[in-house]
C-alpha positions as CSV (number, residue, x, y, z in Angstrom):
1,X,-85.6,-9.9,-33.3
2,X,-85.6,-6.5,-31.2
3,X,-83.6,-3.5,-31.7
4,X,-81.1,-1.9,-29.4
5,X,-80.1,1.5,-29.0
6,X,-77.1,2.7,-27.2
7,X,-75.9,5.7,-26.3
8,X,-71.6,5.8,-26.4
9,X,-69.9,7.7,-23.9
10,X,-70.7,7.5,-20.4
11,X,-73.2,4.6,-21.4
12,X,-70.9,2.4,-22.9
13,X,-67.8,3.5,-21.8
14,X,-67.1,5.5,-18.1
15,X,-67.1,8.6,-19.2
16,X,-67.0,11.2,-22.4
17,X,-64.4,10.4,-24.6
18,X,-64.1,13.7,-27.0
19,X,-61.4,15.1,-24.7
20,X,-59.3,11.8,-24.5
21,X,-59.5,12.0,-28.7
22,X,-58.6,15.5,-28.8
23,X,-55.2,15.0,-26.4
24,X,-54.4,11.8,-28.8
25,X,-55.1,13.5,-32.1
26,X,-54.9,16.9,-32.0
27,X,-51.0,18.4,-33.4
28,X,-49.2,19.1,-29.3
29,X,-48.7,23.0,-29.9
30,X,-52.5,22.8,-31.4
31,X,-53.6,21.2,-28.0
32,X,-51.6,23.7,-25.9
33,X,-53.0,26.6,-27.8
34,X,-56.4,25.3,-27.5
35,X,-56.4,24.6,-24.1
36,X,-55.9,28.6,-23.7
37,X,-58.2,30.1,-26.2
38,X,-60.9,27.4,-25.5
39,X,-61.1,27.9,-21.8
40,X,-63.6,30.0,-21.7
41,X,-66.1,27.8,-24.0
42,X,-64.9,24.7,-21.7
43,X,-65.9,26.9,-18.3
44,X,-68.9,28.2,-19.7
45,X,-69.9,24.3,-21.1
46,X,-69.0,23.4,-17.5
47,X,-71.4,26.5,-15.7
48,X,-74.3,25.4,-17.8
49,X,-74.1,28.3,-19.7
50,X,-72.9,26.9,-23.3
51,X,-74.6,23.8,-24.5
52,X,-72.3,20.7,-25.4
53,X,-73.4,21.1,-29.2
54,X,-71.7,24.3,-29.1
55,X,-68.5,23.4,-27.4
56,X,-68.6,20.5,-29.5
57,X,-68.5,22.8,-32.3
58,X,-66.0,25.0,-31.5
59,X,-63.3,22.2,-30.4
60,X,-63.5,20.3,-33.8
61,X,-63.8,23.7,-35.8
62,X,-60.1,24.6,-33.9
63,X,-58.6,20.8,-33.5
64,X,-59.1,19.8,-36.9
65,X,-59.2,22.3,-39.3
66,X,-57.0,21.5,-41.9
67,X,-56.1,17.8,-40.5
68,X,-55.5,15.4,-43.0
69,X,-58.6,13.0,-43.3
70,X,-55.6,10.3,-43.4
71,X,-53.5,11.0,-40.4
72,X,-57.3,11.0,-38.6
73,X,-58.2,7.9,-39.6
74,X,-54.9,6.8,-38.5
75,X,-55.6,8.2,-35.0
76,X,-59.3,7.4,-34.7
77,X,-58.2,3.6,-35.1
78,X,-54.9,3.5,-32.4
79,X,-57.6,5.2,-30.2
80,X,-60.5,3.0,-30.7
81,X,-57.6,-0.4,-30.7
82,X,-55.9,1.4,-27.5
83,X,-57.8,3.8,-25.7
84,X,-61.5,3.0,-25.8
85,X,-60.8,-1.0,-24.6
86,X,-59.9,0.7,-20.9
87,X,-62.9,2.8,-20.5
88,X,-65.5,0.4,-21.1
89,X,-68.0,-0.7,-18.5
90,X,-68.3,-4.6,-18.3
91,X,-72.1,-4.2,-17.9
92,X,-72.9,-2.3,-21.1
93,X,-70.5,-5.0,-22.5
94,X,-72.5,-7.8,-21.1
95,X,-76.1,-6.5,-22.3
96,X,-74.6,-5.8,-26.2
97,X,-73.4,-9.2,-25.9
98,X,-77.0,-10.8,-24.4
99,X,-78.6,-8.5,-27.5
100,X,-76.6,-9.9,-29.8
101,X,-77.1,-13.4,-28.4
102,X,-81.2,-13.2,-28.7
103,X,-80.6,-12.1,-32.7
104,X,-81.4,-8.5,-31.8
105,X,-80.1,-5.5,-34.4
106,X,-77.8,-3.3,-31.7
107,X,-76.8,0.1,-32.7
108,X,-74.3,2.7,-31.1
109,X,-76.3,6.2,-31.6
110,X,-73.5,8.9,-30.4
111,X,-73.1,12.8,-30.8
112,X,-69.1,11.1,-30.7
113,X,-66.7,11.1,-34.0
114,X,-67.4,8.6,-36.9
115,X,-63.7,8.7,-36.5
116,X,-62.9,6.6,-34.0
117,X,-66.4,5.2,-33.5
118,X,-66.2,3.3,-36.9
119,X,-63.4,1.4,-35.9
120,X,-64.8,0.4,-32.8
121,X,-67.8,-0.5,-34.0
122,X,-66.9,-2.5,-36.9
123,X,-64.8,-4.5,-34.2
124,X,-67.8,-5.3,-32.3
125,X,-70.4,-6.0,-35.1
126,X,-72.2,-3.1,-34.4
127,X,-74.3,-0.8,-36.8
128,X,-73.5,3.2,-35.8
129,X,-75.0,6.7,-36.2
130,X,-72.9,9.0,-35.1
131,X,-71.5,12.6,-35.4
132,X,-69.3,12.6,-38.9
133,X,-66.7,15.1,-39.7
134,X,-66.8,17.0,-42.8
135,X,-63.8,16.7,-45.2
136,X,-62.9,18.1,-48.5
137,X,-59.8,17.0,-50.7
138,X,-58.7,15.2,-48.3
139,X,-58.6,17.6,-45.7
140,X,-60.7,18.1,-42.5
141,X,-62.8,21.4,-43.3
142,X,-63.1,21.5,-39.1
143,X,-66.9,21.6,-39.3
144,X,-69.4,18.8,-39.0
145,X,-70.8,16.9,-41.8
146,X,-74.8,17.5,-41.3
147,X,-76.0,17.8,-37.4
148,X,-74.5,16.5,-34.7
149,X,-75.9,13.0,-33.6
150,X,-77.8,14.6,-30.5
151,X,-81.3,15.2,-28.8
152,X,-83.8,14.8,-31.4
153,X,-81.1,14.3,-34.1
154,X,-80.5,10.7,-32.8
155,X,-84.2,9.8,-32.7
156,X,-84.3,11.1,-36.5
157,X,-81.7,9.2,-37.6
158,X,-82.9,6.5,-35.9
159,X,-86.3,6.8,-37.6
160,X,-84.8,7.2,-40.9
161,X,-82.5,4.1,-40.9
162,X,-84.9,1.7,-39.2
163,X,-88.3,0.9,-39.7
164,X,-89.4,1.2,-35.9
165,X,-92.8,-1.0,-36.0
166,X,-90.9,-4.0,-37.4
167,X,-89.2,-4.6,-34.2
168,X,-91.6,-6.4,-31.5
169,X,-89.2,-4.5,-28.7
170,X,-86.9,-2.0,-28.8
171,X,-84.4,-0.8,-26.1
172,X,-82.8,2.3,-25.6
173,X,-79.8,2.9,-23.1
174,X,-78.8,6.4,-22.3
175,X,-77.1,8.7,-20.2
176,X,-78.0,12.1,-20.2
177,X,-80.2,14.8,-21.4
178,X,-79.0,14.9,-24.7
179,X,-80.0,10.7,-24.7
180,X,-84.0,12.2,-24.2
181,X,-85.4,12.1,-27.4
182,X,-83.7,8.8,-28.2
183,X,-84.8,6.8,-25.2
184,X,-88.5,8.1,-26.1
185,X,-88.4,6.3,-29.2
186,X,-88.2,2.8,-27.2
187,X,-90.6,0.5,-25.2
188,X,-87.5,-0.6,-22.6
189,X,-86.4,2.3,-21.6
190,X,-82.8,2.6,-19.4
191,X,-81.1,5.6,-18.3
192,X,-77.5,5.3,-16.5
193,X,-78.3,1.5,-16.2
194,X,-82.1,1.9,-14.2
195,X,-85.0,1.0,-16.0
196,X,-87.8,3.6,-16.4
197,X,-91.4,3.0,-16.9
């Protein structure tokens, strides 16, 4: 039995998903707002001159502060159920399923929301580490719950939930920078769907 390690957006699915979440579950005047005072975190994200953890950062910290962990639940699942099935590529699809066919432990490991990931996920039969949002009473305090699942993050989650040298193989599939440190850990190595040595 090998492991597998995938990356979410734009490895599973098309392309980043965040932004799709945040028009489905963020309150419309919220959303309008946001779009205005968050342009110039989005254009500077977009210049190279913000990093994603930071945009990341600032989005949740505005779109869900003060959300009702509920009501996000409620959202995270219609999106996983109805969003997420349209944005997946048929290839990443196929190799989960020819992991999961050869016995293999696959996991999702994705700087993306516990929110809607869980749901998707647990409808697959896959494990997940992911970004989680913090909440307190109840409430969305619009700040992460430890790191974000990113660069060197997702190799130490990795690390600390699986015992690396019991696995005769293990596979990583990433695609992006942020995917580095994660696709280091593994012997098969595949980034945007070509093998590396």
């Amino acid at each position: 039995m090998n492991l597998a390690l995938f990356d979410f957006d734009g490895t599973i699915t098309t392309r980043e998903m965040m932004p799709d979440f945040m028009v489905a579950a963020v309150p419309p005047l919220r959303l309008a707002l946001g779009r205005v005072l968050l342009a110039p975190w989005v254009i500077g994200y977009k210049l190279g001159l913000v990093s994603g953890v930071t945009v990341r950062r600032v989005m949740v910290r505005f779109g869900f502060r003060g959300v009702s962990e509920a009501a996000l639940s409620q959202a995270g699942h219609r999106f996983a159920a109805e969003v997420l099935p349209g944005v997946l590529r048929p290839q990443a699809m196929e190799r989960i399923a020819w992991h999961k066919a050869q016995g293999d432990t696959v996991v999702v490991v994705s700087g993306a929301l516990d929110v809607y990931l869980a749901h998707w996920c647990r409808a697959h039969d896959l494990a997940l580490l992911c970004s989680v949002l913090e909440t307190r009473d109840g409430k969305l305090t619009g700040r992460y719950a430890g790191a974000q699942c990113v660069r060197a993050e997702k190799a130490r989650r990795v690390a600390e939930h699986y015992d690396l040298s019991r696995y005769p193989l293990v596979y990583a599939y990433g695609d992006t920078p942020e995917d580095e440190d994660l696709l280091a850990l593994a012997h098969r190595r595949y980034y945007r769907w070509q093998a590396r040595d």
